[in-house]
C-alpha atoms as one frame of an Amber mdcrd trajectory, in Angstrom:
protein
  13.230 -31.387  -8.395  10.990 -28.406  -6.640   7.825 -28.353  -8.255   7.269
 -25.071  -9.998   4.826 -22.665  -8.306   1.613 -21.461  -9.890   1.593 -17.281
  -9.985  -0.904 -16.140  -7.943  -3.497 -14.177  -9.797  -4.217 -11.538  -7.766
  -0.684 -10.389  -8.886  -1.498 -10.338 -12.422  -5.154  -9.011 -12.142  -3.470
  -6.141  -9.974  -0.452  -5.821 -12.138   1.874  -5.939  -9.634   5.191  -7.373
 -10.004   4.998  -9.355  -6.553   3.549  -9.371  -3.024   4.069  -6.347  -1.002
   4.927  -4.186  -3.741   3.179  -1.100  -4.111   2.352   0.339  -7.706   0.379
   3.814  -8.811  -2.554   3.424 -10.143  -3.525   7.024 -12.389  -6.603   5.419
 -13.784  -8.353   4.301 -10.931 -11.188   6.629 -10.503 -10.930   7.321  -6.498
  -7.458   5.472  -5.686  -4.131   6.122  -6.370  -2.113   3.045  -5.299  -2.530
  -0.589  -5.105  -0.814  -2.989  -3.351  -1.205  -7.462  -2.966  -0.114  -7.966
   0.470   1.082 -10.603   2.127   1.626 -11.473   5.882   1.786 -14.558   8.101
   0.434 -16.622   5.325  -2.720 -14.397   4.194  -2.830 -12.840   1.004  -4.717
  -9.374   0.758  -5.340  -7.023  -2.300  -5.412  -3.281  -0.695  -6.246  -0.457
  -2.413  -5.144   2.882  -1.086  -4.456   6.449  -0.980  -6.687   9.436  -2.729
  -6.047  10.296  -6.327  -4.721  13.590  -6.689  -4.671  14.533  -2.995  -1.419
  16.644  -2.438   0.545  14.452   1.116   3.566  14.900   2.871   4.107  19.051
   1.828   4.943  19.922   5.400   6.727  17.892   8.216   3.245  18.949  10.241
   0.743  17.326   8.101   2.929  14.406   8.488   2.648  14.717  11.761  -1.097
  14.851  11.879  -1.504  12.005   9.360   0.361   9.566  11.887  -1.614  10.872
  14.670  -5.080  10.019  13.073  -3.680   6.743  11.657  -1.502   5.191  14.184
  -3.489   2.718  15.734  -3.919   1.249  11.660  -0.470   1.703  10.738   0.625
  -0.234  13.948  -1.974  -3.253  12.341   0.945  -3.905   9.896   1.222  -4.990
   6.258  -2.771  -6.132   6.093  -3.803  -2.666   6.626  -4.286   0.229   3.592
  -2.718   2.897   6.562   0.058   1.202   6.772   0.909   0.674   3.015   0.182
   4.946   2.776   2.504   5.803   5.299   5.132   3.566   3.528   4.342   5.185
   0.211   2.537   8.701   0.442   3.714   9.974   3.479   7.704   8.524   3.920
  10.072  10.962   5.902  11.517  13.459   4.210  15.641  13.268   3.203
């Protein structure tokens, strides 16, 4: 029989339902998402994104969010650019 495995309490102190999922958070003071990643074995609590800053209004500010940011949303799942691109700035339907 599997031995049952312990949560990890990053999730719980973050409130997060599991690794890699992102969740708002409206009473941080200064950010508006957090997120407990995990990649390759390493386990990283990110926080991310500016409260109450208005993204992804125009396909160009887009545009020139991935230009500043690409090298850090390249980085992956470890890095705070990559988890706002996912979540504040996905491409429009």
């Amino acid at each position: 029989m599997p031995k049952p495995q312990k949560k990890d309490s990053r999730l719980e102190r973050a409130g997060v339902s599991g690794y890699n999922k992102p969740k708002r958070t409206p009473g941080h003071p200064t950010k508006s998402h957090i997120v407990v990643a995990r990649s390759g074995g390493k386990t990283k609590t990110i926080r991310f994104g500016e409260q109450g800053a208005k993204t992804n209004q125009t396909p160009a500010q887009r545009k020139k969010f991935m230009s500043r940011h690409g090298k850090n949303i390249a980085i992956g799942p470890m890095s705070a650019a990559y988890w706002a691109a996912k979540v504040k700035w996905p491409k429009k339907k």
